[in-house]
C-alpha positions in Angstrom: 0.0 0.0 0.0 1.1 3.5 -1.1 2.4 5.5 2.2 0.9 8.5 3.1 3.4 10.4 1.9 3.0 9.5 -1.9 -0.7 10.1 -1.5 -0.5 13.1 -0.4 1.3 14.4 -3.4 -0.9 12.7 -5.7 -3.4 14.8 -4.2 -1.8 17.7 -4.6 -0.7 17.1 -8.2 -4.0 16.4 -9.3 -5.6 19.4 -7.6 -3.0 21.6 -9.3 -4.0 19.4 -12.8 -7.9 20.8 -12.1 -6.3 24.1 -11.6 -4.8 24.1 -14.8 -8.4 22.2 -17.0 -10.2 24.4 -15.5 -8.1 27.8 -16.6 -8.1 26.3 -19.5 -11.6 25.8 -19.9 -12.6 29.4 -18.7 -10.0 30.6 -21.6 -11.8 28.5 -24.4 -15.3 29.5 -22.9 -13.8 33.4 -24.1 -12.6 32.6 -27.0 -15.5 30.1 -28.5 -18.0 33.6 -27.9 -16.3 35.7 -30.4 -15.6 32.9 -32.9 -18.7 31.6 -32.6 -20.0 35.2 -33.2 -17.7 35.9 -36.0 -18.8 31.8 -37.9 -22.4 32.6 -37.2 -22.3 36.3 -38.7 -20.4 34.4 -41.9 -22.9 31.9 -42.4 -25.6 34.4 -43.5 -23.1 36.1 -46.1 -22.0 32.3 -47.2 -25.9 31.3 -47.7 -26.3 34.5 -49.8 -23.0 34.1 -51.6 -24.0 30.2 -52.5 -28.1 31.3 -53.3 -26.6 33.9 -55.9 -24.2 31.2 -57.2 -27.0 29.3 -57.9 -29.5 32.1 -59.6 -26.3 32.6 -62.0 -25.2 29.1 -62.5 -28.3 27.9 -63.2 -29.1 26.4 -66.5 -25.4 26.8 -67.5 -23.0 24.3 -69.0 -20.7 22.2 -66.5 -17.6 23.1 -69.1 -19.1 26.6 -69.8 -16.1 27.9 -67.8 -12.5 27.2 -66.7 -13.2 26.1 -62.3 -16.5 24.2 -63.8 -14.8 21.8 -66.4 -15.6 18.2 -65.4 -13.0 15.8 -66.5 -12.3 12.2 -65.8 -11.3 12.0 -62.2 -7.7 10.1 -62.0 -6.2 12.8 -59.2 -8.1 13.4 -56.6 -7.2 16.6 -54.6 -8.2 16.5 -50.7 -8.5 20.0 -48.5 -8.2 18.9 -44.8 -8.9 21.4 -42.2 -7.8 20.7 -38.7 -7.1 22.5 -36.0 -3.2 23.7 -35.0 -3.6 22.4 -30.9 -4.5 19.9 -29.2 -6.0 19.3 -26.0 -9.7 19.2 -27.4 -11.1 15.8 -27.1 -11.5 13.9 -30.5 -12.4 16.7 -32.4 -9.1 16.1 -35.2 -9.4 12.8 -34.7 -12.9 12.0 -36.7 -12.1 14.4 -38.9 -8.4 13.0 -39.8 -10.2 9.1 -39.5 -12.8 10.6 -42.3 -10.2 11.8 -44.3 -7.9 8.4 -44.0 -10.8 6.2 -44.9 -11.4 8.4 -48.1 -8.2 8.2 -49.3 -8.0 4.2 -48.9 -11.2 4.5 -50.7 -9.9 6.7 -53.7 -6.6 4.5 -54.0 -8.7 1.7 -54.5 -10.3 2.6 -57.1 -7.3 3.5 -59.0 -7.2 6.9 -58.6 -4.1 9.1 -57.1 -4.6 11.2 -53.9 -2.9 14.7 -53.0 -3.7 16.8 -49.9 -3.5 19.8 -48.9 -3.5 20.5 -45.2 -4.5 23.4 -43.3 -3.5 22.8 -39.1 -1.2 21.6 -37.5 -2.8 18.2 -36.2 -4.0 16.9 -40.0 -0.1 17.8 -41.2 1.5 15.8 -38.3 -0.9 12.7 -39.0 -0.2 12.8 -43.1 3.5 14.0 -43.4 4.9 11.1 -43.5 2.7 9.3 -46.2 3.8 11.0 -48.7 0.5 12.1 -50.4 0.8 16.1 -48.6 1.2 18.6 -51.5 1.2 21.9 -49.5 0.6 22.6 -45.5 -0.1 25.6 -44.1 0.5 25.6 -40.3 -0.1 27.9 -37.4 -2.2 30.0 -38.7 -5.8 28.7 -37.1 -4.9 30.6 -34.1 -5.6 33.8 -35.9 -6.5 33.8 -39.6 -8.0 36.3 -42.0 -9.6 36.5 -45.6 -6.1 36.4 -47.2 -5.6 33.1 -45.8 -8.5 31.4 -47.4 -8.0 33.6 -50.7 -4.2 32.2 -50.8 -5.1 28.8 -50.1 -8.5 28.7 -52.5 -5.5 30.2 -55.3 -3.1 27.6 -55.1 -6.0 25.0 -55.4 -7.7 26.1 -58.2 -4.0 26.9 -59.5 -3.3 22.9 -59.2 -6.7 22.3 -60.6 -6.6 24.4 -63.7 -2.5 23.1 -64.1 -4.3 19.8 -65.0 -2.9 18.1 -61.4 -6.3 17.4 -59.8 -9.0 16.2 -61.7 -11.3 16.9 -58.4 -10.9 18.9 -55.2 -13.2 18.0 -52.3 -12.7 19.8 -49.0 -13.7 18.1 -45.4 -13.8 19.9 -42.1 -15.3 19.6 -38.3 -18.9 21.8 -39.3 -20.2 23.3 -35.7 -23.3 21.6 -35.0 -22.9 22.7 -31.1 -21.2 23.3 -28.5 -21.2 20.2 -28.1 -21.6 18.7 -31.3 -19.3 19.1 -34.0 -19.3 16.6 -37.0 -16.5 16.1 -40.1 -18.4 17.9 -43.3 -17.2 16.4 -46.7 -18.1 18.7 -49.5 -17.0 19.3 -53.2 -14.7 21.9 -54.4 -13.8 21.7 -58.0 -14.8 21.8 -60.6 -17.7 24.6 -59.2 -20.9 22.3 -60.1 -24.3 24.4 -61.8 -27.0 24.2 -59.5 -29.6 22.0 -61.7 -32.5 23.9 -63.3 -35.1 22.0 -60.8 -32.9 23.0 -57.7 -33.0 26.4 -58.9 -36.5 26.9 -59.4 -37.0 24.5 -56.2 -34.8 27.4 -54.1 -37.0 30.2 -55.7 -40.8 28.9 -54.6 -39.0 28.5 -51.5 -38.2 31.6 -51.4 -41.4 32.7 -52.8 -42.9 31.5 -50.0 -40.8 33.4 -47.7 -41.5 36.3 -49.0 -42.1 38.4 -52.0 -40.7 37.0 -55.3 -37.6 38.9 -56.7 -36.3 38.7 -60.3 -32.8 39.7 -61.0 -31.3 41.6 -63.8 -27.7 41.3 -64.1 -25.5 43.9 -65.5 -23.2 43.3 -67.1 -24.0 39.7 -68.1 -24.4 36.7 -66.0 -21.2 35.0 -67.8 -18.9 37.8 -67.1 -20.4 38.5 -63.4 -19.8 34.1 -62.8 -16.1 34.6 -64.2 -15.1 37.0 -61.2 -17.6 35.4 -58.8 -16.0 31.6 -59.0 -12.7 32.7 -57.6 -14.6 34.8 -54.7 -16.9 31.8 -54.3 -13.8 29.1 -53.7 -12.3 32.1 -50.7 -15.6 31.8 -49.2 -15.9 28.0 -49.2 -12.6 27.8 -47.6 -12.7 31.0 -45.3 -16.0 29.5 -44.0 -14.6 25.9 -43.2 -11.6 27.6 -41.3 -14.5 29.8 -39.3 -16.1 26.6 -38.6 -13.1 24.5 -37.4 -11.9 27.3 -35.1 -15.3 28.0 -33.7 -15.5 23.8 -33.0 -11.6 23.7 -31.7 -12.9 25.9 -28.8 -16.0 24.6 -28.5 -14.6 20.9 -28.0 -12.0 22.3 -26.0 -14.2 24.1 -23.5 -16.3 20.0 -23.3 -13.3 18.5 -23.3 -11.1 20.3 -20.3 -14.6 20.7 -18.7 -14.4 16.9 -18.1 -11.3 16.9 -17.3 -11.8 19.1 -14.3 -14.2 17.2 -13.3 -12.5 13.7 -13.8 -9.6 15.5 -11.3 -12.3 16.2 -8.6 -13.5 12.5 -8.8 -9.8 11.4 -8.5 -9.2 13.5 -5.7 -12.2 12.3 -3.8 -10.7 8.4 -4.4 -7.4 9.4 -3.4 -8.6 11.1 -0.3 -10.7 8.0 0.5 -7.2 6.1 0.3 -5.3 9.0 2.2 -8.0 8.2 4.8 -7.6 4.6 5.3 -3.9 4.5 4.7 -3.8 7.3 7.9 -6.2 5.2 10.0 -4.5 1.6 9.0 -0.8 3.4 10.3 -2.8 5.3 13.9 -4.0 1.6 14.4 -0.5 0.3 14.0 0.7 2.5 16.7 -2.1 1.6 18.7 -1.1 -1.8 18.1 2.2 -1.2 19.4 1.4 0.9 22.5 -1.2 -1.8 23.9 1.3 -4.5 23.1 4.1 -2.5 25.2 1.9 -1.2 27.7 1.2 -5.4 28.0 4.6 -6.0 28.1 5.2 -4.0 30.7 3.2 -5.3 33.1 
């Protein structure tokens, strides 16, 4: 049995452990508000960006432009967001499981994989399998626009270069706080929304409220060649709002339990403290009845 001693400094090591979790947690609990804020606020701007894709790219030819030309797929380009830190549960894990089962799926079927990474955590798993085309580290802590606009360039860069045939682009989407969920979605080539989609979206909208027909100027063709690049930034600027917003989120959860966890093993360890104290007073009580015995 452990002397009192040792347990004594387990006690205090994990009470200082809780003190740390539980900083921790208050920090992410600060952070998660304005990110969550800040993906929230994006979403609407990303739903109206994607509903005007769709009025324009509806009814238009999949090869119509040079991001929207569908091709055989033999190179298949993957854009993994993770998060830079750890310390948040299994949030990169799913997400880096997701991506690992898609690859073995692509590979067999013949085709070749490239990735690009954006974190820290989906880099470390990948570098050494040799399929990483570009990382782009540290930056999750604090990114801007220009980060998604430089990433979403060299992508479509690769793409129209002829290297990928296909780009999809998986992330952690926020569900909750305490849900958050890999999200697989396609990149390239851009895809028309379908003529039935479209008209679908508008009698839903309809319904919503009044009816509103657009007239572009100048035409739709020249408006969709300087949207597609804005719409790619977008795409990716929104899955790196989403992943940071989660990696605080899961974070907060995750060192929430761990505080927790420290106060149910200080309550076991004090329950051993305890018995170990009153096993070593009835030693000595052992040992002063016996000489007290003896001594008569």
């Amino acid at each position: 049995m452990a002397s009192l001693k040792d347990v004594k400094q387990k006690i205090g090591g994990v009470k200082k452990t809780s003190q740390i979790t539980s900083a921790m947690n208050m920090v992410a609990a600060a952070k998660l508000r304005g990110a969550q804020e800040k993906m929230e606020s994006f979403r609407d701007y990303a739903e109206k960006f994607n509903s005007a894709m769709g009025n324009l790219s509806s009814g238009m030819q999949s090869g119509q432009f040079p991001l929207m030309e569908a091709r055989e797929v033999q190179t298949v380009e993957l854009v993994l967001v993770t998060s830079d830190r750890g310390l948040c549960g299994s949030f990169n894990s799913h997400v880096i499981n997701m991506a690992l089962k898609l690859i073995d799926e692509k590979q067999k079927e013949g085709k070749k994989v490239s990735v690009v990474c954006i974190g820290k955590k989906g880099y470390q798993k990948l570098r050494h399998s040799g399929l990483v085309r570009k990382n782009h580290v540290d930056i999750m802590a604090k990114f801007e626009m220009y980060n998604a606009r430089a990433i979403a360039q060299d992508v479509a860069d690769n793409f129209l270069e002829g290297e990928a045939d296909e780009v999809v682009l998986l992330y952690p989407e926020f569900i909750s706080v305490g849900v958050q969920k890999p999200k697989l979605m396609p990149f390239l080539p851009v895809q028309p929304v379908a003529a039935e989609a479209a008209e679908a979206a508008e009698k839903k909208d309809a319904a919503d409220s009044e009816a509103v027909a657009y007239i572009y100027e100048p035409g739709s063709e020249e408006i969709m060649t300087i949207l597609q690049p804005l719409y790619l930034n977008v795409m990716v600027y929104h899955a790196m709002l989403e992943t940071g917003a989660g990696e605080h989120a899961a974070r907060m959860t995750s060192m929430d339990n761990a505080t927790k966890a420290c106060h149910d093993i200080v309550h076991d360890l004090t329950l051993v403290y305890n018995k170990v104290r009153q096993g070593s007073i009835t030693a000595e009580l052992m040992d002063i009845v016996g000489g007290a015995e003896a001594l008569k």
